[in-house]
C-alpha positions in Angstrom: 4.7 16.1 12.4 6.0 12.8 14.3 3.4 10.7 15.2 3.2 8.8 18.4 4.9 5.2 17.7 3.1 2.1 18.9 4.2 -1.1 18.0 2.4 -4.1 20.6 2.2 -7.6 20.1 -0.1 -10.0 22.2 0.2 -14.1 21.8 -2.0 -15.9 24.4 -2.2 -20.3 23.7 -4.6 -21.3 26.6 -3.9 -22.3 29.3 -0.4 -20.7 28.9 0.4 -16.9 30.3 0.0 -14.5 27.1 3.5 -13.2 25.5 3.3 -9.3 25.1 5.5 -7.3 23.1 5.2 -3.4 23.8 6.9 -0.2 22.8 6.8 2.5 25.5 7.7 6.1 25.7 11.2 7.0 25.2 12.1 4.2 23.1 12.0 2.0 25.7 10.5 -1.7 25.1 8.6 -4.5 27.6 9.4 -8.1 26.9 7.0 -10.8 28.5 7.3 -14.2 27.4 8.4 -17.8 28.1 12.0 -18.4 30.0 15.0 -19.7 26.7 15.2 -22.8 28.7 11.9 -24.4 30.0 11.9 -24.2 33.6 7.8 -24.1 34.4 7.7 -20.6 35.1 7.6 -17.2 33.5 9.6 -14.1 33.3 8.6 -10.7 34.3 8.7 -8.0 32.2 12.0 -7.6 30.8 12.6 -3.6 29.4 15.2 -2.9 26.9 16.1 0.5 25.2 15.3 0.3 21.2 17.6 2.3 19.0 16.2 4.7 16.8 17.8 2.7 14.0 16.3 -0.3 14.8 12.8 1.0 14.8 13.2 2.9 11.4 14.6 -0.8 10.2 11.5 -2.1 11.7 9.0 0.1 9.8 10.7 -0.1 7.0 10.6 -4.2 7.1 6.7 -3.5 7.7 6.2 -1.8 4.4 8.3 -4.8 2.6 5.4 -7.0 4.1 2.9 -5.0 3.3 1.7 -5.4 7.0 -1.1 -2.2 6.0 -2.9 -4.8 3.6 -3.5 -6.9 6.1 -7.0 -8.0 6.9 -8.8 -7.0 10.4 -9.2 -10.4 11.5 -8.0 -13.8 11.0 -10.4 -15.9 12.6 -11.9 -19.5 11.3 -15.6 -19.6 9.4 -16.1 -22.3 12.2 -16.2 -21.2 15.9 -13.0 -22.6 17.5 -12.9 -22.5 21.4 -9.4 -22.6 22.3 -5.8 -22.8 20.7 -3.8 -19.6 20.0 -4.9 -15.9 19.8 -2.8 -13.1 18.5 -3.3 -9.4 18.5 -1.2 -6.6 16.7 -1.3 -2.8 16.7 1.2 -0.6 14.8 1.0 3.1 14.3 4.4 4.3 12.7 5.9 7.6 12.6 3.9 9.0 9.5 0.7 8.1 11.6 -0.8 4.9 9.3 -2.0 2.1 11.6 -2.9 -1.0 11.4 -4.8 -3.0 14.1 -5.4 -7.0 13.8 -6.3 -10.2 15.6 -6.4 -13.7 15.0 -7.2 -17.1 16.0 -5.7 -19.8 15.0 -5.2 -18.2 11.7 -2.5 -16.0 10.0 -1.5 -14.1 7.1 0.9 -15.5 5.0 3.8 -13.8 5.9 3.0 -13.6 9.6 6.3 -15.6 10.7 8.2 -12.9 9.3 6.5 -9.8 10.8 7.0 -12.2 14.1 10.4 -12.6 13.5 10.7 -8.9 12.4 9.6 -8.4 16.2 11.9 -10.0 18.2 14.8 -8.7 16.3 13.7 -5.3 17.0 13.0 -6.4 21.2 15.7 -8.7 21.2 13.0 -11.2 22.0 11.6 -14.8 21.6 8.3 -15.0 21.4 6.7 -17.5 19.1 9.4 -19.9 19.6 8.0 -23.5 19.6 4.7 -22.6 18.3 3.6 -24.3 15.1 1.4 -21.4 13.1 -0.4 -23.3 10.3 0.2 -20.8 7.5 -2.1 -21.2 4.3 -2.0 -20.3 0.9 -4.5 -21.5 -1.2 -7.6 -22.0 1.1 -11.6 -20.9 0.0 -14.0 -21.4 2.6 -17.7 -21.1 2.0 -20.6 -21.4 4.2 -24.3 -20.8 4.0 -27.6 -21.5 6.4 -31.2 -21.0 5.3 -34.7 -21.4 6.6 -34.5 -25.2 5.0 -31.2 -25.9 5.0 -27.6 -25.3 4.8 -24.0 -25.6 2.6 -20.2 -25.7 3.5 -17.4 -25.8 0.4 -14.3 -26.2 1.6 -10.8 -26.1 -0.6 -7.2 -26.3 0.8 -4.8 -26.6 -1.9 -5.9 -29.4 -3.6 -8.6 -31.3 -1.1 -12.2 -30.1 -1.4 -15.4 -31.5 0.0 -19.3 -30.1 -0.7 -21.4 -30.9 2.1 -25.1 -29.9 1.5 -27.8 -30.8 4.4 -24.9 -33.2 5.5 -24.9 -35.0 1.9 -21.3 -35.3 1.8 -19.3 -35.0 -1.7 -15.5 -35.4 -2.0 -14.0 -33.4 -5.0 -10.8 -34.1 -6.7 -9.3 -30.1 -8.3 -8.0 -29.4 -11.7 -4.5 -27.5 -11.3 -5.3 -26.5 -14.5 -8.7 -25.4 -13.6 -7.1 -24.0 -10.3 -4.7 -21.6 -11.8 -7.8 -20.2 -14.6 -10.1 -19.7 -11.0 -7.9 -17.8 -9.5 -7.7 -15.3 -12.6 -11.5 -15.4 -12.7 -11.1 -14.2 -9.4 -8.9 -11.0 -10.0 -11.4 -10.1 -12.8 -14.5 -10.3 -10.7 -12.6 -7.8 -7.8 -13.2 -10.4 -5.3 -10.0 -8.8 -3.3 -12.1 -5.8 -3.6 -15.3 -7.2 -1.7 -16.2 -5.4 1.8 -15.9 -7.5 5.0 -20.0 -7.2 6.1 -22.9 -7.2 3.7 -24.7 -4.8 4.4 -21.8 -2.4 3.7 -24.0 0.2 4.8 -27.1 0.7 6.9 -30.3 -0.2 4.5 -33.1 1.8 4.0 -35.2 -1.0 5.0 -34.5 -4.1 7.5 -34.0 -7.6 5.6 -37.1 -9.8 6.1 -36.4 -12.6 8.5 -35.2 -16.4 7.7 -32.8 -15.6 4.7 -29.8 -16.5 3.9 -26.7 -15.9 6.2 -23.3 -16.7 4.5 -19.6 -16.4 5.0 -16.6 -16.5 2.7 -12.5 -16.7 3.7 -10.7 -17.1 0.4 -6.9 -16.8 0.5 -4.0 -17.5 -2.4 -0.5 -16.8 -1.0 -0.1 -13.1 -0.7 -4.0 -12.3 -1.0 -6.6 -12.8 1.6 -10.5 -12.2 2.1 -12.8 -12.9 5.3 -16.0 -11.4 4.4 -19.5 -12.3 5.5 -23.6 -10.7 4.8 -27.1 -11.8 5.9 -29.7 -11.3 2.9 -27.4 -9.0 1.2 -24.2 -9.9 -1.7 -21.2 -8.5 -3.3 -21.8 -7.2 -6.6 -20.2 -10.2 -8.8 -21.4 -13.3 -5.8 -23.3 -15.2 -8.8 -20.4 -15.0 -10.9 -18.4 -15.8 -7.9 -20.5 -18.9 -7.3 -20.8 -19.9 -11.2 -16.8 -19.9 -11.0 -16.8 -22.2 -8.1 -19.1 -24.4 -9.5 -17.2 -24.6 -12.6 -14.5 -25.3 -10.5 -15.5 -28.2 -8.3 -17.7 -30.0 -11.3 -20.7 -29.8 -8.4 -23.4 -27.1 -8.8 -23.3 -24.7 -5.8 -26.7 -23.2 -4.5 -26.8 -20.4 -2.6 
């Protein structure tokens, strides 16, 4: 049996009006974004018929991108107060859905899934953004009772920075490359997004440690986070990034 089809996209850069992608019933689409030629003020909603064709080509593009893979949310270990915010839901024919937000953070292949977009609406939204697309990033952060650590790789610049002792790390490609396969062995792609995965039997004693982890290489991405509790594998994990670094990493 057909599903009902959604496909909605919403872009919002403060203080700018939000760009809003939407399919309705009928096949029939709402465009709201930025006038082609910048003249200060905003369209309203544009609607345009979508072809049967062009949706099918649009699903079809989504499974190419693996789009289903994606994670829930893109969103920065650090808070980050302003800048661009993106939401996207998708429910296609079959009745698989996928429903994601970000801020100020992307999947890798999120310009093509945007493009994807506004050739199926005959749109433009996006244009003149610059979406800072990564693809080898690991982020780690930990606070505790006495203390607390931030690790931070992109590509090839690193820093430790432990109770605001500050240590610049130069990265191995070599070493780099051999991670990343210590990586796939340990099933860190396979991790959970909140630790506790489920409900304990017992409440976590007060003052431990609270930690976060965004680790992404090109096509794979992981945002996961815990309070007392770790994936099975985290000392390996952290024995791997030590290694890694050439700085012994505490947690």
């Amino acid at each position: 049996m057909k599903k009902k089809e959604v496909i909605f996209y919403n872009s919002n850069s403060f203080p700018q009006m939000p760009e809003i992608l939407e399919l309705k019933e009928n096949n029939k689409g709402t465009i709201h974004q930025k006038p082609s030629a910048d003249l200060g003020e905003w369209r309203e909603d544009n609607e345009v018929l979508l072809t049967d064709r062009k949706i099918l080509n649009f699903w079809k593009k989504m499974d190419e991108l693996n789009v289903w893979n994606w994670q829930k949310n893109y969103n920065p270990i650090h808070d980050v107060n302003d800048g661009h915010s993106w939401e996207l839901k998708l429910r296609n024919r079959e009745g698989k859905v996928k429903i994601v937000n970000g801020h100020e953070e992307y999947p890798h292949n999120f310009k093509k899934v945007l493009n994807a977009l506004n050739n199926l609406f005959g749109s433009e939204v996006g244009k003149g953004e610059s979406f800072k697309i990564e693809n080898e990033v690991i982020e780690l952060s930990a606070q505790y009772d006495f203390g607390e650590i931030h690790v931070s790789i992109e590509n090839n610049r690193s820093f430790v920075n432990e109770q605001g002792k500050f240590t610049e790390v130069r990265i191995d490609e070599f070493k780099k490359q051999n991670f990343w396969k210590k990586i796939d062995e340990l099933g860190v792609w396979n991790w959970h997004s909140k630790y506790p995965h489920k409900e304990p039997k017992y409440q976590p004693p007060t003052c431990q440690v609270n930690w976060k982890l965004k680790i992404i290489n090109h096509d794979k991405a992981k945002y996961c986070s815990g309070y007392y509790f770790f994936p099975r594998n985290f000392k390996k994990f952290i024995k791997e990034l030590s290694d890694l670094m050439g700085v012994e990493i505490k947690i």
